[in-house]
Each structure stands twice: as structure tokens, then as C-alpha cells.
N, C-alpha and C positions, 0 to 999 in steps of 0.2 A: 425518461431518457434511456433507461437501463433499457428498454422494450425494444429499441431500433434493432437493424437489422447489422454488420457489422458494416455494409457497404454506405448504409446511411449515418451510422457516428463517425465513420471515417471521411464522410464527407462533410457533417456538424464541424468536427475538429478542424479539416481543414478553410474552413468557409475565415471570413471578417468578424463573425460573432465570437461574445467574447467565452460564449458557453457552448461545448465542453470545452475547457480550455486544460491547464495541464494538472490541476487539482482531480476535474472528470477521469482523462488519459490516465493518469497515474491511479485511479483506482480502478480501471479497466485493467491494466496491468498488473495490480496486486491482485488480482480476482484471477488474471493468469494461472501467476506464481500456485495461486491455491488450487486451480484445476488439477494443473501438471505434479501438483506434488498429493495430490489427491488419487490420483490416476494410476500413482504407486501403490498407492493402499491394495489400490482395486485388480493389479497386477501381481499382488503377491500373493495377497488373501487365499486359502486356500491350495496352495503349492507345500507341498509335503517337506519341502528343503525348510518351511521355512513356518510348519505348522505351531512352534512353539512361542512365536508371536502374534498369532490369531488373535488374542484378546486386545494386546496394545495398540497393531494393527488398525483393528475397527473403532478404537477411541479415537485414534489420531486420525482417521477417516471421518468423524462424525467429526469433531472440530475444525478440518477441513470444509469441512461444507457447511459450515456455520460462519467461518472466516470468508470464505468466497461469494457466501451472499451477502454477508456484510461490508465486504467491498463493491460487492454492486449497488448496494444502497450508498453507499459515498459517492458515486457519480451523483447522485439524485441530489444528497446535502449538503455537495459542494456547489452545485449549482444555485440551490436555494439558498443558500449564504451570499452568492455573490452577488444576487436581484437587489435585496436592499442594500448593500455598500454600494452597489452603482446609481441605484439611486440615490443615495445620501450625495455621493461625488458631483450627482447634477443641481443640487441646490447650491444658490449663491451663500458664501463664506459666511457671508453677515448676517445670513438668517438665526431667528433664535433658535438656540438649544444645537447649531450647526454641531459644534466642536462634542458633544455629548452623543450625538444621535452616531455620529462618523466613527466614536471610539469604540460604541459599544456594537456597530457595522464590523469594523475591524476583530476584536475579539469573536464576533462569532464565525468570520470566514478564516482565522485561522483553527479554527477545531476540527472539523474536516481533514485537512489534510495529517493534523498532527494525529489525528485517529486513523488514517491511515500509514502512517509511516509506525505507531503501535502494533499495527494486524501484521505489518511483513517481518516486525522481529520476532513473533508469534512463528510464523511460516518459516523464516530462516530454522528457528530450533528446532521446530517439525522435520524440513529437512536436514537436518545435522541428524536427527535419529533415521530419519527412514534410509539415508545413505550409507547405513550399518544395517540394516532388520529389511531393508527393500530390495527387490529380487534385480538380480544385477542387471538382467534384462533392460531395466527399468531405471539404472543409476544415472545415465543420462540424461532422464527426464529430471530429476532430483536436483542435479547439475544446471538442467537449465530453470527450474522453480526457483533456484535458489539466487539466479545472476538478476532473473527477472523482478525478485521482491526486494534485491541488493540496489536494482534502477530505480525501482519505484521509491523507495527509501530518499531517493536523493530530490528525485521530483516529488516528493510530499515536503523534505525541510525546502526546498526553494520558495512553495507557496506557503509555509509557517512564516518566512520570513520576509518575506515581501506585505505580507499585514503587518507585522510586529514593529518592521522598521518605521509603520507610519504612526504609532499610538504614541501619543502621548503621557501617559502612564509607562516611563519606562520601566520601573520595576516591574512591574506585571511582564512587558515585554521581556526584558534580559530570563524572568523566570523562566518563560512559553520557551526563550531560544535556547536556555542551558535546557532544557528537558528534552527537546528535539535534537539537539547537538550530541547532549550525551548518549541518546540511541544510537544516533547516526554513528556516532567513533565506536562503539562496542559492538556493533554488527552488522558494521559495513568489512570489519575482519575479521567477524566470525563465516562471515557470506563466501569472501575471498578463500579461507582458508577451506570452508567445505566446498569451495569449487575445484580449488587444486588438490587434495584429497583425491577428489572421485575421479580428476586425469590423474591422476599418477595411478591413480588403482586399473585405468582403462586401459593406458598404454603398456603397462605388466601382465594384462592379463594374457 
């Protein structure tokens, strides 16, 4: 699915089907965030103002691009998790082993997205540094890497929780959702706060 072209996932997503749906989407979009914050690296690297971070520079660069393909492989795993829950969904209730096959359907479609919403508080910190060390040129981009992995964050806990709400195994559940919850609250304001940072530093400049 990663392989499409952007005209044809854009028309996947909008189609009836249920794949890419917003688990795919949202790692399309975290794979954004990682371009555009990647794109700083590669926009600074090299620029004499700012030669004293060349080494940190190109780490946070290579992790970047570790993060952004492993967001594109979450398109791929969120969709393969969601083949067997829908099938599981079309067996009648009362088949044996129903309630067993459907739980353990469920846990494995919510990994995906919760490993995705893991990669963009990764990319959030990457941008909180590179919007000090990254060439101002370039702080915009920083700015918007950082709103885009702040959205995806929210479309990865929707689809955490939309599995969790169905297990039966609520401890297991409440665990998946306090894990995902508690990202979600510590860097869904870390996101805001280096977005308004880098306007306030844009509009002084």
C-alpha cells in the first residue's frame, strides 16, 4: 500500500473500503511530520552559522529517517491487523472459540496505531531540538512537522481506542488506554507549546 502513488491512497482513503482507513492516514501523516522535520537537518547541515551542530545534526537526521520509514510500514500493519478482525466480525457469535479469536483480533489492531502515536512523540522531541539548532530558514517547516505529528497523535489514540473499547479483557484494556492517554496529555503540550515558540520567534524576527 506504502507503493501507491499519492493520487491513488488518496483515492484508497476516500473510497467505501475500509483500508486505508484512519490508522493507514495517520501513519501517512506521521511519516509527513518525519519528512518535514528531516528536511531541517538537510537545510542546515553544512551552513557555517550553525557548523557546531553538524554532528547532532546528522544523528537526528538518521533517526529521522528511520522514523519515517517506519511510519510507512504502519500503513502496511495497520491494514494487516484490520484483515483478520473483519474477518473475525463476520463469523456468527456462536461459533466456537468466537469470543477468543475476536479478542485476540482486537489486541493485535490496536498495536499499530499505539506504535504509531510512540514514533510522533519521538518526532515531537526531535522537533523541540531542531527549533533551537535548525536554520531559521527552515523553522517553519519545524513548526509545521511538529502540528502534523501533534494530529497524527490524536488519529492513532482514536484507533487505540476503538479496539480497547471492544475487549473484553478490561485490564489489558484500561492498561493500552492509560499508555496511549498518557502520551497523548504530555505531548500533545509539548507540540503546542513548540508551535507557539517558533510564532512568536517568527513574528519578532
Amino acid at each position: 500500500m506504502k507503493e501507491m502513488t499519492l493520487n491513488e491512497f488518496s483515492e484508497a482513503a476516500a473510497s467505501k473500503e475500509p483500508i486505508p482507513g484512519g490508522g493507514g492516514v495517520s501513519a501517512l501523516a506521521g511519516s509527513l511530520a518525519a519528512s518535514l522535520a528531516e528536511m531541517v537537518t538537510n537545510l542546515t547541515i553544512g551552513k557555517k552559522k550553525y557548523l557546531e551542530y553538524t554532528f547532532e545534526l546528522a544523528e537526528i537526521k538518521k533517526e529521522l529517517e528511520i522514523l519515517r520509514s517506519n511510519l510507512l510500514d504502519c500503513i502496511e500493519k495497520d491494514a494487516e491487523a484490520f484483515k483478520p478482525l473483519a474477518k473475525a466480525y463476520s463469523l456468527p457469535k456462536d461459533s466456537e472459540g468466537y469470543e477468543e479469536r475476536l479478542e485476540e483480533c482486537l489486541r493485535k489492531a490496536s498495536e499499530p496505531p499505539l506504535l504509531i502515536l510512540k514514533y510522533c512523540t519521538r518526532i515531537i522531541e526531535l522537533d523541540e531540538r531542531l527549533a533551537v539548532i535548525g536554520s531559521k530558514l527552515s523553522v517553519s517547516d519545524a513548526a509545521t512537522s511538529v502540528m502534523l505529528a501533534h494530529g497524527t497523535m490524536y488519529g492513532a489514540y482514536v484507533n487505540v481506542l476503538v479496539n480497547t473499547e471492544l475487549m473484553k479483557d478490561r485490564q489489558f484494556a484500561q492498561e493500552r488506554n492509560d499508555e496511549a492517554v498518557k502520551l497523548l496529555d504530555e505531548y500533545s503540550v509539548l507540540a503546542l507549546n513548540i508551535y507557539d515558540d517558533i510564532c512568536k520567534r517568527i513574528s519578532h524576527e
